[in-house]
Backbone atoms as SQL, in Angstrom:
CREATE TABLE atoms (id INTEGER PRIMARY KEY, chain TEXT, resi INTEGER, resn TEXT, atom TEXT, x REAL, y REAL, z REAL);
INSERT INTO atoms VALUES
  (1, 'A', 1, 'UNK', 'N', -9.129, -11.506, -14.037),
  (2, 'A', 1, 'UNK', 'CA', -9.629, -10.712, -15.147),
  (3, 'A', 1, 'UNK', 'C', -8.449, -9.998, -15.793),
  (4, 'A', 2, 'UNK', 'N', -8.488, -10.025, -17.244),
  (5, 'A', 2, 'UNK', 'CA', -7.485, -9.297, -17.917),
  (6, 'A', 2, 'UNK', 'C', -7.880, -8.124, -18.307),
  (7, 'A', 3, 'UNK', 'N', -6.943, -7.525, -18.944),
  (8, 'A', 3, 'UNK', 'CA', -7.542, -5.792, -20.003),
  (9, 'A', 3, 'UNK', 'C', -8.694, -6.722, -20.924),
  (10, 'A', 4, 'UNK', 'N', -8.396, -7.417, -21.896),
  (11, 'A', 4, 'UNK', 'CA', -9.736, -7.647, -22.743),
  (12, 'A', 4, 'UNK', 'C', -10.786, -7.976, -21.868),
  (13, 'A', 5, 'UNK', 'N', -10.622, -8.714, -20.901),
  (14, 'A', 5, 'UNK', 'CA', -12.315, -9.379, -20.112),
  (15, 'A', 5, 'UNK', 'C', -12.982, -7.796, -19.755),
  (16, 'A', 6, 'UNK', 'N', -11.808, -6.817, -19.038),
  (17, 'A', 6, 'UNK', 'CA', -12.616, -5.776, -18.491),
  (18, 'A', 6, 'UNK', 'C', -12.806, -5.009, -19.731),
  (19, 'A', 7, 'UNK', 'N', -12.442, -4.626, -20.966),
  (20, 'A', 7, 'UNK', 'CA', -13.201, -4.100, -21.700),
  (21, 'A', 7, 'UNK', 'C', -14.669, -4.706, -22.251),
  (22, 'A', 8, 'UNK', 'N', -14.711, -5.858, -22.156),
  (23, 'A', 8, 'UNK', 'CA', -15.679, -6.764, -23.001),
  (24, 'A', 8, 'UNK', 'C', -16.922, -6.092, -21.933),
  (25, 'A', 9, 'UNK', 'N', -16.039, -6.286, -20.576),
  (26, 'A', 9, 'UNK', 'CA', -18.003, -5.947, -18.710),
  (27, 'A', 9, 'UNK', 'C', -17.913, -4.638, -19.490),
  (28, 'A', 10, 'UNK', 'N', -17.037, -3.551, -19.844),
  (29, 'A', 10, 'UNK', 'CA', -17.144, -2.093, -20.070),
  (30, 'A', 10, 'UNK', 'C', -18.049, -1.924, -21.007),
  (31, 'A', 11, 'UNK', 'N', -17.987, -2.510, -22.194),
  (32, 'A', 11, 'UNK', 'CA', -18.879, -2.826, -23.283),
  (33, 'A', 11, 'UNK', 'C', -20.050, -3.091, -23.104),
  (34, 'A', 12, 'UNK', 'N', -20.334, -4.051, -22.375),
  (35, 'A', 12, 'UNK', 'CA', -21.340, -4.473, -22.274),
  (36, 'A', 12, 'UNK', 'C', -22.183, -3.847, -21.178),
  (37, 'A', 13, 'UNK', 'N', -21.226, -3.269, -20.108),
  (38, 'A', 13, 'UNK', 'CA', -22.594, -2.660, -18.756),
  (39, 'A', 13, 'UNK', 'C', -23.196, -1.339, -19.586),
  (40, 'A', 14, 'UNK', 'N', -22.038, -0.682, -20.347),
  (41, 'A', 14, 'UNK', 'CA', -22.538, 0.889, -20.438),
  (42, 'A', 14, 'UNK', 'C', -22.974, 0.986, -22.370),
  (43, 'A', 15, 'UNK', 'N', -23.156, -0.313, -22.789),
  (44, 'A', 15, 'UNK', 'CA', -23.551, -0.549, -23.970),
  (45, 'A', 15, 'UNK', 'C', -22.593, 0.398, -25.455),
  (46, 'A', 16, 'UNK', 'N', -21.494, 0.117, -25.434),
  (47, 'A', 16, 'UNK', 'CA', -20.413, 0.467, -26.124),
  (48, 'A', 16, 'UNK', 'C', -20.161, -0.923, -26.911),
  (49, 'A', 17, 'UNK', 'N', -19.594, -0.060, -28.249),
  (50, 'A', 17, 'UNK', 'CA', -18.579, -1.021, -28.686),
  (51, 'A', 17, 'UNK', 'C', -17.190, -1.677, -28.015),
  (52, 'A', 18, 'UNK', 'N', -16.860, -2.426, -28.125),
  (53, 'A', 18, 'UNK', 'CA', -15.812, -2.986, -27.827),
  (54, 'A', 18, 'UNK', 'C', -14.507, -2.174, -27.664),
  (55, 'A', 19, 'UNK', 'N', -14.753, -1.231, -28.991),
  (56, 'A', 19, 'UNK', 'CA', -13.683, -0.080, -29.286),
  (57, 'A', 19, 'UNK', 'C', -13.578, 0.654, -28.871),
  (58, 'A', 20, 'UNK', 'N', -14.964, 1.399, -28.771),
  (59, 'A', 20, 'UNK', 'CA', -15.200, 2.564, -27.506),
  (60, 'A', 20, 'UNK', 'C', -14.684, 2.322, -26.441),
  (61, 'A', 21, 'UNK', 'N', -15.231, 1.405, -26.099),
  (62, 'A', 21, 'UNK', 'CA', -14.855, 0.802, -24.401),
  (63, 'A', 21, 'UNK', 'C', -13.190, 0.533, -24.472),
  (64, 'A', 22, 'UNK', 'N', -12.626, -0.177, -25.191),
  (65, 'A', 22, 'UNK', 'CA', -10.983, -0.097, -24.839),
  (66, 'A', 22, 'UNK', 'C', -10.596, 1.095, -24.883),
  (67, 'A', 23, 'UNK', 'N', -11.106, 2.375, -25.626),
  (68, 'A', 23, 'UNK', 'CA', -10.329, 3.647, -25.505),
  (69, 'A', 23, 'UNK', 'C', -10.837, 4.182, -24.153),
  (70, 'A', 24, 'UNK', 'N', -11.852, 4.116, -23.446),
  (71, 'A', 24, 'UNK', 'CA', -12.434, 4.571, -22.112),
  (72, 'A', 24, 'UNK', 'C', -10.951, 3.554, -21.190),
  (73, 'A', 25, 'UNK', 'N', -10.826, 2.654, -21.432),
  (74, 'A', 25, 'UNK', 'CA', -9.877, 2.078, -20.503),
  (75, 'A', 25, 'UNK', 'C', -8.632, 2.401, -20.368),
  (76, 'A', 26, 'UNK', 'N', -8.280, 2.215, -21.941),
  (77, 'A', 26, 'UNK', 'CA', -6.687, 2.715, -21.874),
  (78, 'A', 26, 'UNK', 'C', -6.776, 4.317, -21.789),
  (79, 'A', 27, 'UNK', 'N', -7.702, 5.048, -21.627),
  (80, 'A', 27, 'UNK', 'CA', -7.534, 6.640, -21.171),
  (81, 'A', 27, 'UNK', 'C', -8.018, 6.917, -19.571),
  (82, 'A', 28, 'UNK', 'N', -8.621, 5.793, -18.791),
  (83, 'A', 28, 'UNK', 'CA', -8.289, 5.721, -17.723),
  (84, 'A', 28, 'UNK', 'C', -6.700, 5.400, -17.265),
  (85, 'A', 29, 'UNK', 'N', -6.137, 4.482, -17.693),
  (86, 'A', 29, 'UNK', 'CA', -4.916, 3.732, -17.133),
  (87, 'A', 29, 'UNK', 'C', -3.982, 4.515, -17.479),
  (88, 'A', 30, 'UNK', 'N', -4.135, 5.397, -19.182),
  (89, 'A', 30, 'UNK', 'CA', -3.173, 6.580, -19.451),
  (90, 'A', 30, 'UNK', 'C', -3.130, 7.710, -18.369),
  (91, 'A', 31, 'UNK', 'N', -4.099, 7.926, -17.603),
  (92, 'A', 31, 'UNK', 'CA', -4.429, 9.052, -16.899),
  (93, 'A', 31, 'UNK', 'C', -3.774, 8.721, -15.464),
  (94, 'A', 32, 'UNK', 'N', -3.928, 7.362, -15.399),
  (95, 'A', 32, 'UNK', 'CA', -3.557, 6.961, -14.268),
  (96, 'A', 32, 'UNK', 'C', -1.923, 6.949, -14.140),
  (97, 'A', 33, 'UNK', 'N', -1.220, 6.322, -15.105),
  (98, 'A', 33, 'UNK', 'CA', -0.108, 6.749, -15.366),
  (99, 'A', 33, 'UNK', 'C', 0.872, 7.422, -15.194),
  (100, 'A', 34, 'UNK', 'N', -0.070, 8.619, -16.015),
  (101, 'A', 34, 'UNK', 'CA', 0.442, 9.941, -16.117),
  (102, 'A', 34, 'UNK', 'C', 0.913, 10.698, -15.030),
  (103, 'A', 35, 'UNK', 'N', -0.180, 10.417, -14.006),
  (104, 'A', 35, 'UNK', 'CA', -0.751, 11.082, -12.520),
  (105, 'A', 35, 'UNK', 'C', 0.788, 10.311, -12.070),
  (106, 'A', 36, 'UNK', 'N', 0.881, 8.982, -11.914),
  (107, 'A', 36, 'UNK', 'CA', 2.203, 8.597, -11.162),
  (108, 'A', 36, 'UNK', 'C', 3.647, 8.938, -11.571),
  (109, 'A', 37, 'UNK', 'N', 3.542, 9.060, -13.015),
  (110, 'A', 37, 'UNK', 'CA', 5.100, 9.515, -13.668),
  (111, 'A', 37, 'UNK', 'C', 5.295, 10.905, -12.887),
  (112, 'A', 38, 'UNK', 'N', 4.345, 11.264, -12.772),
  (113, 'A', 38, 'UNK', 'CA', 4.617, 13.149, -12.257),
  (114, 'A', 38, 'UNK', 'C', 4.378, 12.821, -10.696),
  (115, 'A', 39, 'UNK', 'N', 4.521, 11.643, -9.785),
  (116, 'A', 39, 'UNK', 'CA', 4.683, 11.855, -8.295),
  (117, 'A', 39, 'UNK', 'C', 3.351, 11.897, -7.568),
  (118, 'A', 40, 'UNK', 'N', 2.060, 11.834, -8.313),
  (119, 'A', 40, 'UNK', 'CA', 0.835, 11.800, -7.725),
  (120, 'A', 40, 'UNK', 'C', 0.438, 10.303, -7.245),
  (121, 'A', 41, 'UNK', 'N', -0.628, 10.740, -6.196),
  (122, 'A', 41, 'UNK', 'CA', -1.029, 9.632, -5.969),
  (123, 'A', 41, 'UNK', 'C', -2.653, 9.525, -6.512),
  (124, 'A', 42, 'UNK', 'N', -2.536, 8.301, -7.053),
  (125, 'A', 42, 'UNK', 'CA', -3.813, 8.230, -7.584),
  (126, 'A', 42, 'UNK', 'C', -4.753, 7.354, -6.402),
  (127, 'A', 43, 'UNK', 'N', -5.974, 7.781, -5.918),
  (128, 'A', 43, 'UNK', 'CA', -6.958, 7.433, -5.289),
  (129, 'A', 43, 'UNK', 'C', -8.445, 6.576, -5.527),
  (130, 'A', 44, 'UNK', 'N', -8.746, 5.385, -5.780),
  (131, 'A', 44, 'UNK', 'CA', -9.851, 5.211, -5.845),
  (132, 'A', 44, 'UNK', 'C', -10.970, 4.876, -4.989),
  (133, 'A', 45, 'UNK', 'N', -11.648, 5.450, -4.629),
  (134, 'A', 45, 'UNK', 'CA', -12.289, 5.220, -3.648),
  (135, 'A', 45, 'UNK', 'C', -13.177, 3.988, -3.435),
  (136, 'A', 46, 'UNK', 'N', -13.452, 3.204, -2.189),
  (137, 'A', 46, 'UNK', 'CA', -13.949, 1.714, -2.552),
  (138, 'A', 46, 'UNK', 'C', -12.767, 0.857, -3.150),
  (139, 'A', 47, 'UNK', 'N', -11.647, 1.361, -4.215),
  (140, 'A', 47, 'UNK', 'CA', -10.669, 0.195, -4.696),
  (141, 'A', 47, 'UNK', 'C', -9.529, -0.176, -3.648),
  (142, 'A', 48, 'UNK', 'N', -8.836, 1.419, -3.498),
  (143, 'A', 48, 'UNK', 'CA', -7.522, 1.513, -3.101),
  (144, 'A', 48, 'UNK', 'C', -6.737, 3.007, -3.755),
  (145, 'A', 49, 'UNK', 'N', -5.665, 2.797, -3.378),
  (146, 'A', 49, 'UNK', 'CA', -5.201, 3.449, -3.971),
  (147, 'A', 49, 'UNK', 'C', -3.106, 3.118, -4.692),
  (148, 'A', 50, 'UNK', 'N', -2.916, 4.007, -5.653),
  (149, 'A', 50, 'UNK', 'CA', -1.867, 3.656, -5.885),
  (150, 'A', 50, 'UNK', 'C', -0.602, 5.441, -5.960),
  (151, 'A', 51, 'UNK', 'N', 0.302, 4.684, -4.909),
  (152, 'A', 51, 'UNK', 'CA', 1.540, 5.597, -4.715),
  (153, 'A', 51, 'UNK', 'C', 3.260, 5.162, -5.861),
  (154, 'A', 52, 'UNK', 'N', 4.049, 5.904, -5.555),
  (155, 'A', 52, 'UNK', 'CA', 5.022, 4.889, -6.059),
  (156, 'A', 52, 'UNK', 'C', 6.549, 5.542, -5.025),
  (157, 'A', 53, 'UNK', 'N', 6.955, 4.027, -5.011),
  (158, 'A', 53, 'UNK', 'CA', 7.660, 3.886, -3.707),
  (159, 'A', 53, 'UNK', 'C', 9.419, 4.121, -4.725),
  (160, 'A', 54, 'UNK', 'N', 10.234, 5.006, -3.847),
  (161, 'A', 54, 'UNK', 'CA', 11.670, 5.000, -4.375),
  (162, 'A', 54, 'UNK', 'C', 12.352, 4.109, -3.637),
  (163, 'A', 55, 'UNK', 'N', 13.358, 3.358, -4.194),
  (164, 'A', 55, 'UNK', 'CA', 14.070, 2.807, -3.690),
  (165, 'A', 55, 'UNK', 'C', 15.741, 2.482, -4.088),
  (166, 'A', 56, 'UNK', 'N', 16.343, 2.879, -2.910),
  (167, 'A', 56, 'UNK', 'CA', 18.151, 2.978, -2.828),
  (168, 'A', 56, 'UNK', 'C', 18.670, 2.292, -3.700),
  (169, 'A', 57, 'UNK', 'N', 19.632, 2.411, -3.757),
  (170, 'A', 57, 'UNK', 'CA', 20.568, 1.728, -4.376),
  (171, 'A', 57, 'UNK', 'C', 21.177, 0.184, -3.586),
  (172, 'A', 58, 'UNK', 'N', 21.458, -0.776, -3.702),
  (173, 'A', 58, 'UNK', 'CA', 22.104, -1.552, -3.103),
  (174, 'A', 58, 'UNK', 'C', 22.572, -2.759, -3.289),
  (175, 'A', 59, 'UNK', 'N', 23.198, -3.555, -2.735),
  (176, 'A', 59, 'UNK', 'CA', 24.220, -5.161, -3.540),
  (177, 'A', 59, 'UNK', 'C', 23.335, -6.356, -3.900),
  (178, 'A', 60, 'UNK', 'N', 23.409, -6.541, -4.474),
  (179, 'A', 60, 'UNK', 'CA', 22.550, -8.039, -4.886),
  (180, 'A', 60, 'UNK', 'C', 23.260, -8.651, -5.491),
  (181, 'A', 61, 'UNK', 'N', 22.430, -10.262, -5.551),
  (182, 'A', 61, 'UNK', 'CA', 23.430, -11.589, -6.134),
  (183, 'A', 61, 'UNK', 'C', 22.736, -11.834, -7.327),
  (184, 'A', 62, 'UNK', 'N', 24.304, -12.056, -8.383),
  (185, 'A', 62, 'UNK', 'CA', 23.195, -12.505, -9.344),
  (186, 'A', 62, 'UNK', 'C', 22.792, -14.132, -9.183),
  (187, 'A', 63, 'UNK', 'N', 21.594, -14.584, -9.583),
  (188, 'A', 63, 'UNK', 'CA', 21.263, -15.442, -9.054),
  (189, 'A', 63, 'UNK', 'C', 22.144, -16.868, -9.670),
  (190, 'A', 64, 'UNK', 'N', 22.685, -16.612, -10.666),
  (191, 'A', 64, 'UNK', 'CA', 23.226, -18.034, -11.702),
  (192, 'A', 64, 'UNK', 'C', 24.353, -18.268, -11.493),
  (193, 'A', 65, 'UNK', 'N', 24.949, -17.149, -10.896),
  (194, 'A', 65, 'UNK', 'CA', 26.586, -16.896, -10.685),
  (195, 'A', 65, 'UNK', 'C', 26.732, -16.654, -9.269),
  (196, 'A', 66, 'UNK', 'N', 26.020, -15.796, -8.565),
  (197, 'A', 66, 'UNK', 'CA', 26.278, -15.977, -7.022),
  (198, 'A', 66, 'UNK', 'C', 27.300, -14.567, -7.205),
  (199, 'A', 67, 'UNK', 'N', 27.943, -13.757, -8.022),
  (200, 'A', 67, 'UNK', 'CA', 28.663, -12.333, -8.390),
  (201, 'A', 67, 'UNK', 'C', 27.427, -11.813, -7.610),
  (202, 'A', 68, 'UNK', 'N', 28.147, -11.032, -6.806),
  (203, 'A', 68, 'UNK', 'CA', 27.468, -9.577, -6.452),
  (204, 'A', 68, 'UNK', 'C', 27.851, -8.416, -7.693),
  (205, 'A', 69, 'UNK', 'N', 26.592, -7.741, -7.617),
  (206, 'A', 69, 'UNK', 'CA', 26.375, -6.891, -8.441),
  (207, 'A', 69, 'UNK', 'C', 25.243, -5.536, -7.755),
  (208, 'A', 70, 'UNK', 'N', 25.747, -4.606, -8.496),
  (209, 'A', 70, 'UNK', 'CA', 25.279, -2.919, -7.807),
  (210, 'A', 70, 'UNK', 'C', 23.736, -2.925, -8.642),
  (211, 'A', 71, 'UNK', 'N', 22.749, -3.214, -7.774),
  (212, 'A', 71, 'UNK', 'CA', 21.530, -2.554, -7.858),
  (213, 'A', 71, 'UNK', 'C', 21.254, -1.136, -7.958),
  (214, 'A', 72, 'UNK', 'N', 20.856, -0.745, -9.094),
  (215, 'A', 72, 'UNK', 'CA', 20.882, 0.861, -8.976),
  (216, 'A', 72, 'UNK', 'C', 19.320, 1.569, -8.882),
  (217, 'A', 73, 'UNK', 'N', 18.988, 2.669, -8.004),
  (218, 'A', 73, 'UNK', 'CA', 17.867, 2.918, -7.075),
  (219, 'A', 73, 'UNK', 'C', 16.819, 3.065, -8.652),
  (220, 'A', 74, 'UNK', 'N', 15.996, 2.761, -7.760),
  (221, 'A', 74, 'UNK', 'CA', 14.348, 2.687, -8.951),
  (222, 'A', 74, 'UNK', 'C', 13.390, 3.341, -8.269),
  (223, 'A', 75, 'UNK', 'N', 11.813, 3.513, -9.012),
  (224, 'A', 75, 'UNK', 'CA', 10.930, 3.836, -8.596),
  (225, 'A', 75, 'UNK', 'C', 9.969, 2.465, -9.130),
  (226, 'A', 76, 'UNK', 'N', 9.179, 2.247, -8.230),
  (227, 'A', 76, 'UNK', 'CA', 7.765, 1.242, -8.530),
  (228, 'A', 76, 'UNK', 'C', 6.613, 1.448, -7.890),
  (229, 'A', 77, 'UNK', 'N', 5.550, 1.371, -8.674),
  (230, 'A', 77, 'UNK', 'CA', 4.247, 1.931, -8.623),
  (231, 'A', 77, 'UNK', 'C', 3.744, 0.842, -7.440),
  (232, 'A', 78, 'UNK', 'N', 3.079, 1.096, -5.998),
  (233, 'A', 78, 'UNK', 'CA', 2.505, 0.073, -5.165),
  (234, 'A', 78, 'UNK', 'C', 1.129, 0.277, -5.259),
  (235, 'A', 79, 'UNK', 'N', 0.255, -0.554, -4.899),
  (236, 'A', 79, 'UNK', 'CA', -1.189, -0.519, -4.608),
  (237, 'A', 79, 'UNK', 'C', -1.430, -0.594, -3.038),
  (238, 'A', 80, 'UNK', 'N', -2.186, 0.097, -2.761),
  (239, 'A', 80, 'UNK', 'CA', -2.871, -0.290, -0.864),
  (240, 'A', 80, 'UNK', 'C', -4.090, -0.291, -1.137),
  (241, 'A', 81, 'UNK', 'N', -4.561, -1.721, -1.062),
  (242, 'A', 81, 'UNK', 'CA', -6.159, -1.939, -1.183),
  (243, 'A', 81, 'UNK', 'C', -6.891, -1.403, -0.160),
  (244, 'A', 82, 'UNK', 'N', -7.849, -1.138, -0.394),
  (245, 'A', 82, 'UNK', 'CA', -8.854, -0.097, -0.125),
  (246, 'A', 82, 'UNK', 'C', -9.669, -0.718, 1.106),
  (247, 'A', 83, 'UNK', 'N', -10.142, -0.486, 2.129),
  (248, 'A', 83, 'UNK', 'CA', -11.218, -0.916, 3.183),
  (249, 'A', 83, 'UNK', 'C', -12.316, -1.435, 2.934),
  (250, 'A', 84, 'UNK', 'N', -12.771, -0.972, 1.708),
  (251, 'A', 84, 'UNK', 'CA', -14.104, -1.783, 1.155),
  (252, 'A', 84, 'UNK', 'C', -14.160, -2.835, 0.474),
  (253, 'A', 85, 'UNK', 'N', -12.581, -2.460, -0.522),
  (254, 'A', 85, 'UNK', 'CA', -12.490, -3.944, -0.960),
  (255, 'A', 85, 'UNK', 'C', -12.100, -4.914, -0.366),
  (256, 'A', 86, 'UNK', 'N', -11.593, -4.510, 0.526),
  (257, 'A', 86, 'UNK', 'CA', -10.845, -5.656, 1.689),
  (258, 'A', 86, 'UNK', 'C', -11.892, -6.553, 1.950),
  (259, 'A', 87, 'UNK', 'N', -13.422, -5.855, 2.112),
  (260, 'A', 87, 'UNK', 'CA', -14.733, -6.367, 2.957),
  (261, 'A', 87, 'UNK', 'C', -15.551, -7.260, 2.292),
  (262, 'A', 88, 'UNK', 'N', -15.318, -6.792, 0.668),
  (263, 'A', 88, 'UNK', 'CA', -16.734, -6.995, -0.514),
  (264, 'A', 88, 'UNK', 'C', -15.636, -8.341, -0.365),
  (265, 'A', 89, 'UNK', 'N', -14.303, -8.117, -0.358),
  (266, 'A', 89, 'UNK', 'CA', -13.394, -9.489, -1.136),
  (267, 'A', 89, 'UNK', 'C', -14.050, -10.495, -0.027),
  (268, 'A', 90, 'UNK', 'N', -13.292, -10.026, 1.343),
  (269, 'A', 90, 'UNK', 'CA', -13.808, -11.364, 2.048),
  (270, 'A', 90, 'UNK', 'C', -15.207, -11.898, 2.325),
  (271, 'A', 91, 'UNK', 'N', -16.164, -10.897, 2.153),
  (272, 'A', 91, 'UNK', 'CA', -17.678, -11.343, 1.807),
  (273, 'A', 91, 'UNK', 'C', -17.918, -11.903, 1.414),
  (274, 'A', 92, 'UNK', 'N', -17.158, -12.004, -0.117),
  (275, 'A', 92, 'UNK', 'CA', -17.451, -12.693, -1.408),
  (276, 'A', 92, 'UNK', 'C', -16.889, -14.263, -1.168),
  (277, 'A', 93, 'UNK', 'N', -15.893, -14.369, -0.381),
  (278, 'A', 93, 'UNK', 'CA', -15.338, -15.618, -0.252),
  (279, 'A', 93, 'UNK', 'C', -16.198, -16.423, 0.483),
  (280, 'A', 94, 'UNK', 'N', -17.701, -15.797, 1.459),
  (281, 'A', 94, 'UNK', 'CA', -18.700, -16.316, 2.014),
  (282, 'A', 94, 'UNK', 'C', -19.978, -16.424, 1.499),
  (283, 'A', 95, 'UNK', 'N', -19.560, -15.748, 0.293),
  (284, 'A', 95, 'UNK', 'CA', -21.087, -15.588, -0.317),
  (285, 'A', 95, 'UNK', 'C', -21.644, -16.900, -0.991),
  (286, 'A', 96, 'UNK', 'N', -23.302, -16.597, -1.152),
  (287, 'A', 96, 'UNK', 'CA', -23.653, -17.791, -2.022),
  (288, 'A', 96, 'UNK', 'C', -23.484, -17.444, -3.502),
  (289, 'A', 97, 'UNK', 'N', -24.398, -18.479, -4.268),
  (290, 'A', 97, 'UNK', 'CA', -24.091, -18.420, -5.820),
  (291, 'A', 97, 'UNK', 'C', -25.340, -17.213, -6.185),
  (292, 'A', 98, 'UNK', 'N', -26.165, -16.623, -4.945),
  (293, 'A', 98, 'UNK', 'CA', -27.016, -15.674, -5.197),
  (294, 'A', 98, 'UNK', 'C', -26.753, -14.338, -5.162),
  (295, 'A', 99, 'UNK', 'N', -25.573, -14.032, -4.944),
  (296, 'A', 99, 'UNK', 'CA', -24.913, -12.851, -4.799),
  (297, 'A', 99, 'UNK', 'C', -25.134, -12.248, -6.318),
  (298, 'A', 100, 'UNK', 'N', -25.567, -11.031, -6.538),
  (299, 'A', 100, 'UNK', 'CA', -25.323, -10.364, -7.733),
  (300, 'A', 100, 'UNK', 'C', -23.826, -10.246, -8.399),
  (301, 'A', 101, 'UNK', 'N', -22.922, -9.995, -9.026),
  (302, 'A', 101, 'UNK', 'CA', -22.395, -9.844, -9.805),
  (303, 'A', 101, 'UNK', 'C', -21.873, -8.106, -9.672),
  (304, 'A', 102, 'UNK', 'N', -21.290, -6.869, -9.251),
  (305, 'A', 102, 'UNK', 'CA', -21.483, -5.947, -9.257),
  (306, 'A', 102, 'UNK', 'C', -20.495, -4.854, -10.203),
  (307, 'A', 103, 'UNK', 'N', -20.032, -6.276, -11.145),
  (308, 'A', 103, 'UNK', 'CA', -19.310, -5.244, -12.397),
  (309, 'A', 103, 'UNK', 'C', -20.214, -5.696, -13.613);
């Protein structure tokens, strides 16, 4: 699923325009964002959650040339999926074609 598919279920479960519903999304994901630029961890419960991990500085190759070159330290946003989704996912990989749908 992409950003448009999940605005289109947003639209359609909670009976919005299309438009409405992309601003409900991108002011979730802005929020979500936001929360990580400033060091928070954002929590969803049932999803997971998302931290963001620092990391050192250190040598790497470039790959075309085989030159080592100085990696310089970053931050990147991780996900740790959640216990429930872990469950619904592998459920779902057993389920029949009678299973509801729950977005």
């Amino acid at each position: 699923m992409n950003k448009s598919e999940l605005v289109q279920k947003v639209a359609e479960k909670v009976n919005l325009t299309k438009k409405k519903a992309e601003d409900v999304v991108n002011l979730i994901f802005d929020a979500m964002t936001h929360a990580l630029v400033h060091g928070d961890r954002v929590e969803i419960r049932g999803l997971g959650s998302f931290v963001v991990k620092s990391y050192e500085a250190y040598t790497g190759r470039n790959p075309r040339t085989g030159e080592s070159i100085q990696v310089k330290p970053k931050k990147l946003p991780f996900f740790k999926v959640g216990k429930e989704l872990k469950k619904r996912v592998d459920e779902g990989s057993h389920a029949t074609a009678t299973t509801p749908n729950k977005i």
